[in-house]
C-alpha positions in Angstrom: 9.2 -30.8 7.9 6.9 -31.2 5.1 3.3 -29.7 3.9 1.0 -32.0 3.0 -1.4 -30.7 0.4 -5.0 -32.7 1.1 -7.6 -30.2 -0.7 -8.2 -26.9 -1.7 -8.4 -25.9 2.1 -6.7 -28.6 4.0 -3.3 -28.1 4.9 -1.8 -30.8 7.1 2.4 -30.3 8.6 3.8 -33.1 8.7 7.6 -33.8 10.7 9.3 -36.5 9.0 12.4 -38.7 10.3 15.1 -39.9 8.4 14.5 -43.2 6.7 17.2 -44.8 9.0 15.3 -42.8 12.1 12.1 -44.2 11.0 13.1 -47.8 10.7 14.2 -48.1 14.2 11.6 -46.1 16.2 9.2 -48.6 14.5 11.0 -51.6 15.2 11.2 -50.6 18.4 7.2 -49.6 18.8 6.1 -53.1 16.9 8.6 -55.2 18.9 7.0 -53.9 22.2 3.0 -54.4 20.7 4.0 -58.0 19.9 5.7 -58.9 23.1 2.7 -57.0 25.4 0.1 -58.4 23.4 1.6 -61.9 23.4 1.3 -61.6 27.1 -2.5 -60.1 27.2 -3.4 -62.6 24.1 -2.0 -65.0 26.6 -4.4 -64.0 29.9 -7.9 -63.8 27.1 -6.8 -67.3 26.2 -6.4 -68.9 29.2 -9.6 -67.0 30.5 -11.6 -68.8 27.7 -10.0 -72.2 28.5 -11.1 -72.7 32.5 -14.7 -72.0 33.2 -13.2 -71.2 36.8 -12.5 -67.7 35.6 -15.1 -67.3 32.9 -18.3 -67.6 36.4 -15.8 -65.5 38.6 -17.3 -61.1 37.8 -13.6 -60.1 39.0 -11.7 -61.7 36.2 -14.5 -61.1 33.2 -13.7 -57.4 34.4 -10.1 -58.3 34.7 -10.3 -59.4 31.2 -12.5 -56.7 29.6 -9.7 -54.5 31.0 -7.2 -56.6 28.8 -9.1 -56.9 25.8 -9.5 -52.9 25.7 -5.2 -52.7 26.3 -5.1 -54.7 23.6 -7.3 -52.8 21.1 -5.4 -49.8 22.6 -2.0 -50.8 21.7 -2.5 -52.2 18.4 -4.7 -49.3 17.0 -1.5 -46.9 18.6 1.2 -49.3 16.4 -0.9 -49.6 13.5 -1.5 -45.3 13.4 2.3 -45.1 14.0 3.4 -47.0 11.8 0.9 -46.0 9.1 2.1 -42.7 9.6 5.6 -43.2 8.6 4.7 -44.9 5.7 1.8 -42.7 4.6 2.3 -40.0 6.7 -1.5 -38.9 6.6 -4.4 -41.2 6.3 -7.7 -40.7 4.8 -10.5 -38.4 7.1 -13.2 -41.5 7.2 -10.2 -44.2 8.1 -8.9 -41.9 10.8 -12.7 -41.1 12.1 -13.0 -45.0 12.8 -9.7 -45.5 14.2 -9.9 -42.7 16.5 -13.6 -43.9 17.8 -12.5 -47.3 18.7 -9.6 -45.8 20.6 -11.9 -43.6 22.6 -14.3 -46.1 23.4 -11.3 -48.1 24.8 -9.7 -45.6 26.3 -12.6 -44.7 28.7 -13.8 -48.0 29.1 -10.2 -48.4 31.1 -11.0 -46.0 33.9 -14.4 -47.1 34.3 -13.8 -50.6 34.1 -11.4 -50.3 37.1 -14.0 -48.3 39.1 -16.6 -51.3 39.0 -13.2 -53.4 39.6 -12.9 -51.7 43.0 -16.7 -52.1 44.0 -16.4 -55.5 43.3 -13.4 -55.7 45.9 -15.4 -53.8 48.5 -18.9 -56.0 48.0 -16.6 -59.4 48.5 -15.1 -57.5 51.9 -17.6 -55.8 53.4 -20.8 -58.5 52.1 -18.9 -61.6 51.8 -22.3 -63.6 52.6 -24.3 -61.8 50.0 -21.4 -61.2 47.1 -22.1 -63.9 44.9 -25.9 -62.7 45.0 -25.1 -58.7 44.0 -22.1 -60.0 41.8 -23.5 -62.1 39.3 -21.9 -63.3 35.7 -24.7 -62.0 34.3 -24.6 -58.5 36.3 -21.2 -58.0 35.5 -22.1 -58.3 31.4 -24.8 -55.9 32.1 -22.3 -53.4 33.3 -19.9 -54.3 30.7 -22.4 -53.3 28.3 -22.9 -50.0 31.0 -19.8 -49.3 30.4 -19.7 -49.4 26.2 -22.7 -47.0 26.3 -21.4 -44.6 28.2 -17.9 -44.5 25.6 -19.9 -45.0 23.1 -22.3 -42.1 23.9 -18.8 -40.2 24.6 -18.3 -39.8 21.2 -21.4 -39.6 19.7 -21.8 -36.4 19.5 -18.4 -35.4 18.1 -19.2 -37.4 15.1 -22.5 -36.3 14.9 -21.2 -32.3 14.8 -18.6 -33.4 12.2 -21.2 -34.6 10.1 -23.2 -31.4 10.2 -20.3 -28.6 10.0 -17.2 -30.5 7.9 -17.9 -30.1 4.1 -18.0 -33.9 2.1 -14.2 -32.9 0.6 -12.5 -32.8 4.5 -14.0 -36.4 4.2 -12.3 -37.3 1.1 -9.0 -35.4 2.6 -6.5 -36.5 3.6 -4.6 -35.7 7.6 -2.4 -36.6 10.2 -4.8 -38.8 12.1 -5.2 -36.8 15.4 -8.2 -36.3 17.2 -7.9 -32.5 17.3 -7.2 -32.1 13.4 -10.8 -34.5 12.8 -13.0 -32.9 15.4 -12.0 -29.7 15.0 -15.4 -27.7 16.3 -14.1 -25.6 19.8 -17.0 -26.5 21.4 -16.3 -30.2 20.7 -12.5 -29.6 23.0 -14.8 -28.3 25.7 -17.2 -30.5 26.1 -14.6 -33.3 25.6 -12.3 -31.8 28.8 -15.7 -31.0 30.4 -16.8 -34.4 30.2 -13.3 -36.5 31.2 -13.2 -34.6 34.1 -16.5 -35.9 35.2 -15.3 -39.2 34.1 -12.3 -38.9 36.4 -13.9 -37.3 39.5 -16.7 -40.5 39.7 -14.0 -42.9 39.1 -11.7 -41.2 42.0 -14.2 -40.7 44.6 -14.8 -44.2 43.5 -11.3 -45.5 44.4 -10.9 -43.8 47.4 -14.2 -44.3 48.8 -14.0 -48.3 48.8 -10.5 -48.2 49.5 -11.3 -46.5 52.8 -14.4 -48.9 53.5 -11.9 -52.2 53.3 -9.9 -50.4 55.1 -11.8 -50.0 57.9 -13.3 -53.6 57.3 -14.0 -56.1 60.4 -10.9 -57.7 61.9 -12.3 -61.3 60.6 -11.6 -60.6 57.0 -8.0 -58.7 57.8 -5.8 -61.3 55.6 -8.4 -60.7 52.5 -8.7 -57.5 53.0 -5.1 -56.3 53.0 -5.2 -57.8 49.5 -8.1 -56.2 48.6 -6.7 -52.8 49.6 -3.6 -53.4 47.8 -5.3 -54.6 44.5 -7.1 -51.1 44.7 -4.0 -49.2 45.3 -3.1 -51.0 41.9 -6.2 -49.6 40.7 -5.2 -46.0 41.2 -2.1 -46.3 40.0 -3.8 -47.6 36.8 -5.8 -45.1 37.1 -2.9 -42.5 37.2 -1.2 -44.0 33.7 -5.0 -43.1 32.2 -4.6 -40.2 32.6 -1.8 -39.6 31.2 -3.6 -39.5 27.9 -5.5 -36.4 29.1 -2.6 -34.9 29.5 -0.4 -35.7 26.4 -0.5 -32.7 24.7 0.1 -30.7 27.3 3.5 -32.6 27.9 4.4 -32.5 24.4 4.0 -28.9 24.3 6.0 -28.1 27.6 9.1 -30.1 26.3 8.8 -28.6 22.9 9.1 -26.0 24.1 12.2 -26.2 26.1 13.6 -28.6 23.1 12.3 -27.1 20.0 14.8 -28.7 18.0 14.1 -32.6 19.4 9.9 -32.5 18.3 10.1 -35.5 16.6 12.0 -37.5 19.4 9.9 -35.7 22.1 6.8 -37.2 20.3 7.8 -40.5 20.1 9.1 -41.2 23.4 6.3 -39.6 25.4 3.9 -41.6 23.2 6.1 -44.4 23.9 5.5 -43.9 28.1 1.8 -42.7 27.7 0.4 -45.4 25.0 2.6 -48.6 25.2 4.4 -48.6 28.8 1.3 -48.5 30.8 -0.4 -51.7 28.8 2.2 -53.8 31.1 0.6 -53.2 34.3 -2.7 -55.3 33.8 -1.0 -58.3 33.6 0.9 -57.7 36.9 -1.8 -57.0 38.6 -3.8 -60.2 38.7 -1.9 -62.2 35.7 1.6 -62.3 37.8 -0.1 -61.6 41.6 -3.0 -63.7 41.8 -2.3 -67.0 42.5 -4.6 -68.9 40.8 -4.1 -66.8 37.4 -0.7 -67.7 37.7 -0.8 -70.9 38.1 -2.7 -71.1 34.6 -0.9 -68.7 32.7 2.7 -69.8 33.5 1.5 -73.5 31.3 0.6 -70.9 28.2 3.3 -68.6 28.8 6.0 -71.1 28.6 4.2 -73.6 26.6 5.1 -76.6 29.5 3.1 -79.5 29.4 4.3 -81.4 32.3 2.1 -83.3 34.6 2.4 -80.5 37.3 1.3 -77.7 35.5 -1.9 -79.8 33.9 -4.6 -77.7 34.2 -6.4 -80.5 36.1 -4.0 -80.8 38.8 -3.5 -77.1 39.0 -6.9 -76.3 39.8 -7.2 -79.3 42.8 -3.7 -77.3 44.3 -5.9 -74.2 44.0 
């Protein structure tokens, strides 16, 4: 353990690893972003390359939900590793780094809510879905959705600004969001405000689950599917909130294995922050048929005349 002088006031701890240690655990972290992302870099390009997802609202959500696992994942490698080399980073770096992960990290939950109406309009209004889910609807509530992060935030910054002298700026900490935004009030009215978050986006869930699953007898075979892909949702939801509760799970295991902080941090960030960025491709990138179809050519880089994306989409 060291101490990290950053100012005349600052004080940061910081643990360090052996070099040997340190090597591996980052390997292991970088190895995992490249291979996840390569997967989700995958499902954004073959999104952009056949307009028969880019004028279908459930996959531009699908994707949004990618695009903000990927920003996830890479700002979480880039902090890690950064912090092994540097071990603390500069206040104003750490300010932006931490409010692009929060915007992403809500986006996530609320993303999948509109995810799950969208699965209840096409089951219980299958005439009148393609009039209430639009391409250009579903922008408008992607844009919805950045506000409402965005406005998240906001004030945070804003009572940083006012209370934090200009040398915490020109410090220098462990980039945590606790050790920037370090007003009480701000921890309250960040708990205060998740919790919100999460009660909309569950009664969200569970109220269109239950609608398709009460839906008419003629739409039974889409429905089941629809019920299932929402099921999917919740258990996305589920590894979301798992970031609420990280230091709460650090603490607990510290404190039954005081002497194993270092490897306690790592792997629960490991489970919490790179794990769960697996499960959007499975949901529609391996189970949706169509998707599939597409991404299997980019995935394994075939060009053979039966995975042309021309004959694909007339066997769709």
């Amino acid at each position: 353990m060291n101490l990290s002088n950053t100012g005349s006031n600052f004080t940061t701890v910081v643990y360090r690893n052996t070099l040997n240690t340190a090597i591996i655990k980052n390997v292991i972290t970088v190895v995992l972003c490249i291979s996840i992302n390569y997967v989700n870099s995958t499902l954004v390009y073959t999104f952009t390359k056949h307009q028969v997802f880019k004028m279908n609202p459930r996959y531009i959500l699908y994707i949004h939900l990618v695009i903000n696992d990927i920003l996830l994942l890479s700002l979480f490698t880039l902090v890690q590793v950064l912090s092994y080399i540097v071990f603390t980073l500069n206040v104003s770096l750490c300010i932006v780094l931490l409010m692009i992960a929060t915007f992403a990290s809500l986006n996530n939950p609320l993303t999948l809510a509109f995810m799950a109406v969208e699965c209840y309009i096409a089951i219980g209004f299958p005439l009148r879905h393609t009039q209430i889910c639009t391409v250009r609807k579903t922008y408008v509530v992607i844009g919805l959705i950045w506000a409402i992060s965005i406005l998240s935030i906001l004030p945070d910054l804003f009572v940083a600004l006012a209370t934090e002298s200009l040398e915490f700026f020109r410090s220098r900490v462990f980039c945590l969001r606790d050790t920037i935004f370090r007003n009480s009030n701000l921890t309250v009215k960040r708990d205060v405000s998740n919790s919100v978050c999460m009660v909309i986006v569950w009664f969200t869930l569970f109220y269109t689950y239950f609608r398709i699953l009460f839906a008419a007898k003629a739409a039974a075979k889409d429905a089941k599917k629809a019920r299932n892909t929402v099921l999917l949702h919740g258990f996305q939801l589920l590894l979301c909130m798992l970031s609420y509760v990280h230091d709460l799970i650090i603490q607990g295991l510290t404190f039954l294995l005081p002497k194993e902080v270092l490897a306690i941090r790592y792997t629960v960030s490991i489970f919490i922050h790179v794990l769960p960025r697996l499960i959007s491709p499975v949901v529609y990138g391996l189970r949706d048929k169509t998707f599939r179809k597409y991404l299997k050519r980019y995935l394994l880089c075939t060009t053979s005349a039966n995975t042309h994306p021309l004959t694909t989409l007339k066997r769709a």
